[in-house]
Each structure stands twice: as C-alpha cells, then as structure tokens.
C-alpha positions in Angstrom: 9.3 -1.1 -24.7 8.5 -1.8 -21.2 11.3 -3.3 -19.0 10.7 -4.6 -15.5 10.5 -8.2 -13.9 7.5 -8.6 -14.9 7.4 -7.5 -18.4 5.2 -9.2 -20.4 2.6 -10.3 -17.7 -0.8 -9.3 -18.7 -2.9 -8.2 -15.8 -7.1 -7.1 -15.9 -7.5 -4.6 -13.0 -11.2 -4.4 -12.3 -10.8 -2.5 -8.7 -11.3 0.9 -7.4 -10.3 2.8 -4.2 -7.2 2.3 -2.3 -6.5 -1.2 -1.8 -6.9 -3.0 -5.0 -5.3 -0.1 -7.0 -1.9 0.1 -5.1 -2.1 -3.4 -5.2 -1.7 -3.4 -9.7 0.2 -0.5 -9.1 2.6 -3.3 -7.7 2.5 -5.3 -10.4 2.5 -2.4 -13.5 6.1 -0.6 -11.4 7.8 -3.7 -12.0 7.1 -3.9 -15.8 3.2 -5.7 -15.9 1.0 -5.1 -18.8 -1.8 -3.7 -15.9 -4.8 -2.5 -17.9 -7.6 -0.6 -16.0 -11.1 -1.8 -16.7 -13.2 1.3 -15.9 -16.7 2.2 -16.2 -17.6 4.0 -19.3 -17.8 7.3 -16.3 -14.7 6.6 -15.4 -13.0 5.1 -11.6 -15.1 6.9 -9.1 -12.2 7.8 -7.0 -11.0 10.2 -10.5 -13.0 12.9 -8.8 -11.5 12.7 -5.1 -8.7 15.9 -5.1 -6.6 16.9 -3.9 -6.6 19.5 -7.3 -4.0 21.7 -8.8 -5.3 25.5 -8.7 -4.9 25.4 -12.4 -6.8 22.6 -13.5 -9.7 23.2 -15.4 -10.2 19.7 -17.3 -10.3 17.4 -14.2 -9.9 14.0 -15.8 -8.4 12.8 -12.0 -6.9 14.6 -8.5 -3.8 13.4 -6.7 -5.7 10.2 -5.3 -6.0 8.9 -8.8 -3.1 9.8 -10.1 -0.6 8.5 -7.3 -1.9 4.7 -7.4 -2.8 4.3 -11.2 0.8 5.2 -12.6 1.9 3.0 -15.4 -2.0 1.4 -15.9 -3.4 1.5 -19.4 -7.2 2.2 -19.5 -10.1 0.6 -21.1 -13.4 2.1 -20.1 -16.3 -0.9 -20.3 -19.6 -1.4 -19.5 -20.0 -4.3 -17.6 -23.7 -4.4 -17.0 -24.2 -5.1 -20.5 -24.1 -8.3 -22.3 -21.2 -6.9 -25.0 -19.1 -5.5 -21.8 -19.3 -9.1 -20.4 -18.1 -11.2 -23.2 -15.7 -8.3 -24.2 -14.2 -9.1 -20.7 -14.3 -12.9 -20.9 -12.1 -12.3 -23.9 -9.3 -10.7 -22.7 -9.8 -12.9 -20.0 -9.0 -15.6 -21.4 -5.4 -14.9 -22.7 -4.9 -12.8 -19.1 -2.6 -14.2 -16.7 -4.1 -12.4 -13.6 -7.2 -10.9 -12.9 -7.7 -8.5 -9.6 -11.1 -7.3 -8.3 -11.9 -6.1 -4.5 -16.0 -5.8 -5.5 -18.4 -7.6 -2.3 -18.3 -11.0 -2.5 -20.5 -12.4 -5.5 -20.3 -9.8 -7.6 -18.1 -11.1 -10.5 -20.5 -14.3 -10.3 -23.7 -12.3 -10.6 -22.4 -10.6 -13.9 -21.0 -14.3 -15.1 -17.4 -13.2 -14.4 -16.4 -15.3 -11.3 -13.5 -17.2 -10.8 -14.9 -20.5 -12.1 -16.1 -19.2 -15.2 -13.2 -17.5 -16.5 -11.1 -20.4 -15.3 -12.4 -22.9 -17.5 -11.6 -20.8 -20.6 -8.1 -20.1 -19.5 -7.1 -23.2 -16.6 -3.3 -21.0 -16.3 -5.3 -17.6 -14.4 -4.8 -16.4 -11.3 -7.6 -14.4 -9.8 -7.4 -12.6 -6.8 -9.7 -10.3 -5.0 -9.6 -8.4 -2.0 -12.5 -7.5 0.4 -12.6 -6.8 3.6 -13.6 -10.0 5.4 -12.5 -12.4 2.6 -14.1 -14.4 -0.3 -16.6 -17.7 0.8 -14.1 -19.8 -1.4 -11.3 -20.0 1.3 -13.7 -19.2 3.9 -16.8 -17.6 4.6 -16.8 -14.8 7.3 -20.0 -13.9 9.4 -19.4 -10.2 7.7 -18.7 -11.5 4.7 -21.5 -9.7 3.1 -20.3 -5.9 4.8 -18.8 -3.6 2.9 -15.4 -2.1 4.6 -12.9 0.2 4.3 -9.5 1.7 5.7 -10.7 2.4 8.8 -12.7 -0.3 9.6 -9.9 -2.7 8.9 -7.7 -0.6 11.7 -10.2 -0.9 14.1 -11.4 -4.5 13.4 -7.5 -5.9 12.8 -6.2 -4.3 16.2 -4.3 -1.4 14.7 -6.1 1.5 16.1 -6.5 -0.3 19.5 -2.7 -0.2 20.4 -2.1 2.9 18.7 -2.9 6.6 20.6 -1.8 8.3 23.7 -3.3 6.4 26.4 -5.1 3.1 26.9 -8.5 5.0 26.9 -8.1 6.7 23.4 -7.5 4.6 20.1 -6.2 6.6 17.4 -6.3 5.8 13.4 -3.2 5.7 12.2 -2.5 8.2 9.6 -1.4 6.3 6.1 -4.1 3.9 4.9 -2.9 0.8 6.2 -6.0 -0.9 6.4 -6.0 -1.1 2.4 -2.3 -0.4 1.6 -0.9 -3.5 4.1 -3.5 -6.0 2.4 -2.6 -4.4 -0.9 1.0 -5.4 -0.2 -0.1 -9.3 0.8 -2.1 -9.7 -2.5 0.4 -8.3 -4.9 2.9 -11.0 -2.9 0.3 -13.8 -3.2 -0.6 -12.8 -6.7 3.3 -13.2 -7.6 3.3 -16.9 -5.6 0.6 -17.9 -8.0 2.0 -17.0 -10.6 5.2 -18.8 -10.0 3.1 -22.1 -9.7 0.9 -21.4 -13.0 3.8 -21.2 -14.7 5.5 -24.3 -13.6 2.0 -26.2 -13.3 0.1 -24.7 -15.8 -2.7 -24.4 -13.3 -4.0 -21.4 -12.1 -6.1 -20.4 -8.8 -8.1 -18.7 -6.5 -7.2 -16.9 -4.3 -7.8 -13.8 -1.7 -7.1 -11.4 0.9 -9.5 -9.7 3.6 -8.6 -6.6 4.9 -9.6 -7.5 8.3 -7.2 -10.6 8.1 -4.3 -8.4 6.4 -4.2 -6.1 9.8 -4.5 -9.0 12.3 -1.0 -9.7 10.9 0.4 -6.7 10.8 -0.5 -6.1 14.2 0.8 -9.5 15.0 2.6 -8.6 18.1 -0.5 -7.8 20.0 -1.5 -11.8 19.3 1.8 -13.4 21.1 1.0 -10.8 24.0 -2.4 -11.7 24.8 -1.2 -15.3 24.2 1.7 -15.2 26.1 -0.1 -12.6 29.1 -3.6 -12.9 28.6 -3.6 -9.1 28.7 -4.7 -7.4 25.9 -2.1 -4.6 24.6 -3.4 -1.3 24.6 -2.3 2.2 23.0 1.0 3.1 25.0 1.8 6.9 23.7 5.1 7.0 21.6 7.1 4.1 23.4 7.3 0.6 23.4 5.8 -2.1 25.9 8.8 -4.2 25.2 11.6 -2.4 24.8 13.3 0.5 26.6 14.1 3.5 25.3 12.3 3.1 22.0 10.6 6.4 21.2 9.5 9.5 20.3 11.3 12.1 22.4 11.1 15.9 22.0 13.5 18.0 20.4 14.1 22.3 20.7 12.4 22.4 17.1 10.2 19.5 16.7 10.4 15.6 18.1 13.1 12.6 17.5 12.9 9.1 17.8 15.2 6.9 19.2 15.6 3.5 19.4 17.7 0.9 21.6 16.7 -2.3 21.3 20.1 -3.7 22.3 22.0 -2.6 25.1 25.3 -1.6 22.7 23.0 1.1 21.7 22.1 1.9 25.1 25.8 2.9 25.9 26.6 4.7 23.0 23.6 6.8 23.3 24.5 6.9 27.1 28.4 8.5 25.9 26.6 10.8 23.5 24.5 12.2 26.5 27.5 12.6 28.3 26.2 10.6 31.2 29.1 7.8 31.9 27.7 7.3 34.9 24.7 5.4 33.8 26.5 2.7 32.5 27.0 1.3 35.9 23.9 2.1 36.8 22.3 -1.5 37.6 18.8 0.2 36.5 19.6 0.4 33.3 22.0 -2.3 33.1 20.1 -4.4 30.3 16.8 -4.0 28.6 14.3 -5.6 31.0 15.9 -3.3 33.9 15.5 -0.1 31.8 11.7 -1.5 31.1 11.3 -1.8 34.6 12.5 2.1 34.8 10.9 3.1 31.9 9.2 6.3 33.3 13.1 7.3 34.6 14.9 5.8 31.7 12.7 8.0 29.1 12.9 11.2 31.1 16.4 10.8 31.1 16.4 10.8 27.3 13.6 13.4 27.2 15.6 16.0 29.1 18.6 15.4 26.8 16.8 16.3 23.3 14.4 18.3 24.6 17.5 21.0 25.0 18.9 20.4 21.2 17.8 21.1 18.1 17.2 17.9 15.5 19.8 18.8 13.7 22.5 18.7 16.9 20.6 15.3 17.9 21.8 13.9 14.8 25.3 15.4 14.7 25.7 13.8 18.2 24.0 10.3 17.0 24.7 10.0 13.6 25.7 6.5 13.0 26.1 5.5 16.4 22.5 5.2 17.9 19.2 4.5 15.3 17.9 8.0 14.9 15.6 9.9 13.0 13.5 13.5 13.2 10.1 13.2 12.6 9.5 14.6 9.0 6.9 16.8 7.5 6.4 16.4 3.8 8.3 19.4 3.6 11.2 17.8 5.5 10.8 14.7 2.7 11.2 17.3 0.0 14.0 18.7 0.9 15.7 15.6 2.2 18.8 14.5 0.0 18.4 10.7 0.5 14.9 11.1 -1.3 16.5 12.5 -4.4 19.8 9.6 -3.8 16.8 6.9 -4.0 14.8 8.8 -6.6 12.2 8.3 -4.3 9.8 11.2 -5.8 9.0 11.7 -9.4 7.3 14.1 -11.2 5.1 13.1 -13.9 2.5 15.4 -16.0 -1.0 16.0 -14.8 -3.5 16.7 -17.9 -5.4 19.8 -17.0 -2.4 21.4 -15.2 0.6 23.7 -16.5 2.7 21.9 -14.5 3.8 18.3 -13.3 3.3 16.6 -10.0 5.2 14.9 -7.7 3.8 11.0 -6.5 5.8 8.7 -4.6 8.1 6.4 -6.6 8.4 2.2 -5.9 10.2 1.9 -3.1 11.6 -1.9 -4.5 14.9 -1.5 -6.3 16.7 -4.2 -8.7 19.7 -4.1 -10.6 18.9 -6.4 -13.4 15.2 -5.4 -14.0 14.8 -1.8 -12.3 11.1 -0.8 -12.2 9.6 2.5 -11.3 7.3 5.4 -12.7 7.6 5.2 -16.2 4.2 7.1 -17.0 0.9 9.3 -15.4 -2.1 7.7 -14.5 -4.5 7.0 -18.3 -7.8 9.1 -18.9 -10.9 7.1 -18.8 -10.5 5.1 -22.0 -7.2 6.1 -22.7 -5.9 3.2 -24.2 -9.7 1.4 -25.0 -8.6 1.3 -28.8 -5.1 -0.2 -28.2 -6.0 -2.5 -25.8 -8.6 -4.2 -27.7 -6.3 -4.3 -31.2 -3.7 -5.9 -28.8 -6.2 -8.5 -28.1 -7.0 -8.8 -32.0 -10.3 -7.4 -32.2 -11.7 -6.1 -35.4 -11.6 -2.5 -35.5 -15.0 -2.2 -36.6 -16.5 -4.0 -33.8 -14.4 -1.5 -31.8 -16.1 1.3 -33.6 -19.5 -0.5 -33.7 -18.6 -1.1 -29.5 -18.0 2.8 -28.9 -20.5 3.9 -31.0 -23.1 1.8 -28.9 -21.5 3.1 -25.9 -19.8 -0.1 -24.6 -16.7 0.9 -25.0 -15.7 4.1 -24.2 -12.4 6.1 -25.5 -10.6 9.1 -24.3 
C-alpha cells in the first residue's frame, strides 16, 4: 500500500518533457496516485537516452526513467471520441489534473478546464506553458511554444550567468522547466488545501518565463534599486565579498562569507592575522570595494592546496564546498547518509540504475522512490478497473486500439 502525505490523492498527468513530469513526480514521491496518460506510442521523450549498452528492448532511456518514477501508465488515444470521454471519466472522480500542452489545446479536444469542472466542481487543474494560460492572463507569446532554454534567456537567468558581461551562459541543470516545475507542484498543493476545505476547485497555472523572473529575482531589486541592469559577473558575487569559486591544486572550491564572522575565521585559517585589522577588509562593503584584492588573496591561498586540505582547514568553520563531478556525488558519504541515490530496475537492462531520490524528507509520512518508471500502458487495465469500468469495454477499448496495454 502506498504511504506518503499524499496518499490517496488521485492525480491525471497528461504532460510530457521536463517540466510537467518532475512536476507529478512531486506529487507521486510523496505518496499520489499519479497516473500517466500517454499516447497509445507512448511519451515521446521514452526514446531520448541516455541507454544502457545492454538494452535491447528500449521501452525508455535515463530521461524517462528519472522523472516518471512512481507514475502508473495508461496509454490513450485522445484524438478519438472514446479516448475523450474515457478521460472525462476519470476526470471526474480526479482531484488534480496537470497538462503543459500550448494554450487551447485541452479546449479544442473538449477537455479544458471548464468542462471537466462542471462534472467534478472539487478539481484542481493546472498547466504549465511557457508564457502562461489566457485565463490568468494572456501573454503576447502566449501562442509560442518554449522550452528550457528559452525560459533562461527570457527569465534573466542566462543573462547574469557566464564569465563576463559580454557572454551569457545557460546554466547547466534545466531550470527553465525544473524551477517552474517546483512552483506548480507548490501551487497544485495550495489548491488543494482549499478544495478540500471549500469543496471548490480551480484554475490555475504557471509560465515558465514567469517561474525564472522569480528565481532570478535579485536582478529585479537591482535594476530597481540602480537602474543598472546586472550582468554575468564570473564565479563571484556583485553583492557580497568573498563569495566564490576559487581554484584549488586538484580542481576548484567555493567559498562563501557573507558575514564578516566568516571573514575572520577564514582570515585565521589562511594564517593571515594581519588582515583582520586591515580597514579594507574591515566589513563586507569594504571587501566589495576590494574585491579584485580581497579574491586574490583567497585565490592564492587554495590555489596551493588540494580540496581535500581546504576542507580540513575549513571544515565547520567557514561555508565550504569542492565543486563535485558525478563521480565525486557517487562516492560522497553524505549521499548514501540522505539516501539521496537509488537504484531501481531498468526493463531491457541486466542491471539497475541509479536516479536521483526526493530530496524532501518527513518523519511521519516519508516519501521517496518506491518504483521504476511504467511501460507505455503498463497499468491501462488496472487503472481503468480502479475507476470501475467494465472489463469488456476495456477489452472492446484495446481491441479498437484506444486503449493501449503493455
């Protein structure tokens, strides 16, 4: 049986990609009933890799499998008739529905919000897209179709991140779709708090374009407070001092002393006591206005030792940390303390995988990775007996090809 805070929450996941997957993957770690509604073909993101060498069958790669743990799946076709008032059904005893199609989609195929709502008043729909839905307010782009990247350029990310105000730089995880994941999953939950005290559900949605504005919302107080736009400033901060990446004998470090406590403990584990009088370097703002000095300082310092000596000399003192590889997070013991990677099975392959785990720990209702990501159709039988439907329509469903079963 599952366990989890949200046990017993029944959740229609109609997305693909990135964003709207990690956001149900959410939902099913903490103990949701997330079922996948696929095309009879299967998510088109099954086929990105990365592969294991031994995997003949293919059903998914390591994109798939990471963000659709825990999901059962029914494979449907929605562009017929059946496939839409199969949906409608299981809409209508659903507590949340999640789709990140362009806006207007679900209302073309008779699926939008207002339609399933009158069947079932309690349901809270969300969608994500990348410049928002025309309910809460229609964007001028509301009709493009966006991504990742686009996001982190639009939302400001890319244009304070890189080595120098001339060259922007993506930033490596998918934050465009993974930080507005995060906000829907958190506004799904909100909604769902008030449907089940009101009885009334609702609307609602996140852009991706809006999700990055406020991650990046530092770079709105500055211009406000400035009227200069930030740009990309390397590997240190425009507000504090030193805040960094410095260079190690062996890799890089980072370092960070946002208050000036820090400042002379990291000053005593250079061996330097005669900074601390320094008027400088005094406070924050004076080390800012000595930032060039103030980081060379520190540079010259690491740059000598290895990361592990760094840490030996900061441990506990000074906020510290080496820059990891994955290899580095392997072999790191406070990722097997916080059973922060899992291995699950992976059909096709000999052996299992490793995914990340949920990062969200609770004593009373612990979630995590209970199973692998579903084959297309998987659970197509189960689900729909769950919902009560004759198993001969099932049959008489599959056999016409509306359903579709692993």
């Amino acid at each position: 049986m599952t366990t989890g805070a949200l046990a017993g929450v029944k959740v229609l996941d109609l997305t693909q990609m990135l964003a709207g997957p990690y956001c149900t993957m959410l939902l099913a770690d903490q103990g949701a009933d997330v079922v996948k509604i696929e095309p009879v073909g299967g998510d088109p993101t099954r086929l990105f890799g990365p592969f294991r060498a031994d995997d003949t069958a293919r059903h998914f790669g390591g994109y798939f499998q990471s963000t659709n743990r825990n999901k059962r799946s029914l494979a449907l076709d929605l562009k017929a008739p059946e496939g839409v008032a199969l949906f409608r059904r299981l809409a209508a005893d659903a507590d949340i529905v999640v789709e990140n199609f362009r806006a207007g989609v679900m209302d073309k195929l008779g699926l939008g919000y207002e339609t399933l709502a009158a069947a079932n008043p309690r349901l809270v729909y969300a969608a994500i897209r990348g410049f928002g839905d025309p309910r809460t307010g229609r964007s001028p782009y509301a009709d493009r179709p966006a991504f990742d990247v686009v996001a982190q350029a639009m939302g400001g990310a890319m244009g304070i991140t890189g080595p120098d105000a001339r060259t922007p730089l993506k930033i490596g995880p998918g934050i465009g779709d993974i930080f507005p994941a995060v906000l829907a999953a958190f506004g799904i939950l909100a909604a769902l708090t008030h449907a089940r005290s009101s009885g009334r559900g609702q609307f609602l949605d996140v852009a991706m374009y809006d999700g990055i504005v406020a991650l990046c919302e530092r770079l709105v107080y500055q211009f406000s407070y400035t009227n200069k736009a930030p740009v990309p400033e390397g590997n240190h901060h425009p507000i504090l001092c030193p805040f960094g990446v410095f260079s190690a004998r062996d890799g890089a470090v980072t370092i960070g002393c946002p208050r000036d406590t820090f400042w002379l403990e990291l000053v005593d584990a250079m061996g330097r006591p005669e900074l601390r009088g320094d008027p400088r370097f005094a406070s924050n703002n004076d080390r800012l206005a000595h930032a060039a000095e103030t980081n060379r300082i520190v540079e010259e310092w690491t740059s000598r030792r290895t990361k592990a000596e760094i840490a030996q000399a900061l441990d506990g003192r000074v906020p510290f940390g080496p820059v990891n590889t994955a290899e580095d997070i392997f072999a790191d013991p406070h990722m097997q303390a916080r059973q922060m990677l899992v291995e699950v099975e992976h059909p096709g392959s000999a052996t299992p995988v490793t995914i990340a785990s949920t990062p969200i720990r609770m004593t009373r209702t612990p979630g995590g990775v209970r199973q692998r990501a579903p084959l297309v159709g998987e659970h197509s039988a189960q689900v729909l007996a769950d919902a009560g439907i004759d198993p001969r329509e099932v049959a008489d469903l599959m056999a016409r090809g509306i359903v579709a079963g692993a």
